[in-house]
N, C-alpha and C positions, 0 to 999 in steps of 0.2 A: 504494500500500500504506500508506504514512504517514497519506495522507487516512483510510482505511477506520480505522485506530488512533484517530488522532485524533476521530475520527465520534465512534466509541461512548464517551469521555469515560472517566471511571471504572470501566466496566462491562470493559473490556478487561482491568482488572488482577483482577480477582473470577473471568472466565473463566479468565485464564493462572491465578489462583489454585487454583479448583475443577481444570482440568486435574494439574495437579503434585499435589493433594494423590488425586486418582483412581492418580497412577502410585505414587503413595507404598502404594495399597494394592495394585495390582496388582502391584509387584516392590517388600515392604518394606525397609527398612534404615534407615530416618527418618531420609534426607539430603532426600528430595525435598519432605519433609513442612514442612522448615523452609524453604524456598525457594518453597514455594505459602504459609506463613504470612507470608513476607516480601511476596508480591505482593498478599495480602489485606489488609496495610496499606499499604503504597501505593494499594492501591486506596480503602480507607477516609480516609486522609489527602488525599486525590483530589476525596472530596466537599464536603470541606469549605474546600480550598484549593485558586485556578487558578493551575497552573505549566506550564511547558513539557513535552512528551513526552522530551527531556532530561535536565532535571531529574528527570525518574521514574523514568526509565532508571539516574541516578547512587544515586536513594535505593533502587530494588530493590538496586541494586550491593550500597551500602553495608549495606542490612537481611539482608541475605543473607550478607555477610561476617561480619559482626556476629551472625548466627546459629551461626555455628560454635562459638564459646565457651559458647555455651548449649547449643546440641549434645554437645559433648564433658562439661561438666557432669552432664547428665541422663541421660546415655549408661549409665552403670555401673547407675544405680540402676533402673532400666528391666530388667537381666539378671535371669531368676530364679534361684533357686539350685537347685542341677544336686542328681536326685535319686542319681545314683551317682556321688558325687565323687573316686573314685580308678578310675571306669571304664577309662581306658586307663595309669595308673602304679598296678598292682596290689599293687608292692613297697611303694610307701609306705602301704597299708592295712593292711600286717602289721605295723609298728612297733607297738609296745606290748603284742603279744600272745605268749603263750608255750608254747613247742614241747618236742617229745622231740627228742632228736639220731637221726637214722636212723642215721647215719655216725659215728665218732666226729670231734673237731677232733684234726686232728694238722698241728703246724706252722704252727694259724691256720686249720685251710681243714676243712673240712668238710659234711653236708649235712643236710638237714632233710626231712621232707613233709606239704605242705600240700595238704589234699584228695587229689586227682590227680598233683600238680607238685611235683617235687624241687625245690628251691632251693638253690644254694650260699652257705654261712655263713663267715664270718670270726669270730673272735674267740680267747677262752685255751684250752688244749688242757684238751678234756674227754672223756669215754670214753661210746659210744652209751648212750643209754636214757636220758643227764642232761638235764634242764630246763634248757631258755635262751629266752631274754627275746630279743625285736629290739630292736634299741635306733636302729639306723637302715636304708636302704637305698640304694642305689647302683647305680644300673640292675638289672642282675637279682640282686647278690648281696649279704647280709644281712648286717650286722653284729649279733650277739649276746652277750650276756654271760650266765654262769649263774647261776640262780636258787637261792637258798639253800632246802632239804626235800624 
């Protein structure tokens, strides 16, 4: 097996290259992608310098290790931005917007409705039909304050 390696010279590292960056497309994640660029310079490094199969073995190691930092760098900027970005924490897309009291607050607690969905409210005791503002959210229940007119 070593002989059949050693055979094809350079050209082993270009295949195992081509290979990883094929799986990188068939199950993405671009981990595999930097591990088929690591073996395409070793392979490339290859042509121009004779070393042991060893010694290529240690530089895929180390190109590959040394990819990760580049990986994790590039990683963020690669995301695109999400088109409904309070898809699953709905409460925090109400802060800043402002309601009727369904409920009056008595005691702090009271309720609101938005669209469809009651919501339970925190804030100063206000009597139903006053305007109040979210000001934050807190799993499912709203902190509001009221709106002066």
């Amino acid at each position: 097996m070593i002989d059949l390696i050693t055979s094809l010279g350079p050209w082993n590292w270009f295949i195992t290259g081509a290979v990883l960056l094929l799986l990188e497309l068939l199950a993405p994640g671009a981990f595999m992608m930097w591990l088929g660029l690591a073996a395409l310079l070793v392979g490339l490094i290859s042509m121009f310098v004779v070393w042991s199969w060893q010694a290529q073995l240690v530089a895929f190691a180390v190109f590959s290790v040394a990819a990760i930092p580049l990986w994790r760098r590039f990683a963020p900027r690669v995301e695109r931005p999400v088109e409904t970005p309070y898809l699953n924490r709905r409460a925090d897309a109400l802060v800043g917007r402002v309601f009727t009291l369904e409920k009056p607050i008595v005691d702090a607690v009271g309720t609101i409705r938005v669209d469809d969905t009651v919501w339970r409210v925190t804030g100063p005791d206000s009597p139903a039909g006053s305007r109040v503002k979210v000001v934050s959210a807190n799993g499912a229940q709203l902190a509001v304050e009221q709106v002066a007119g």
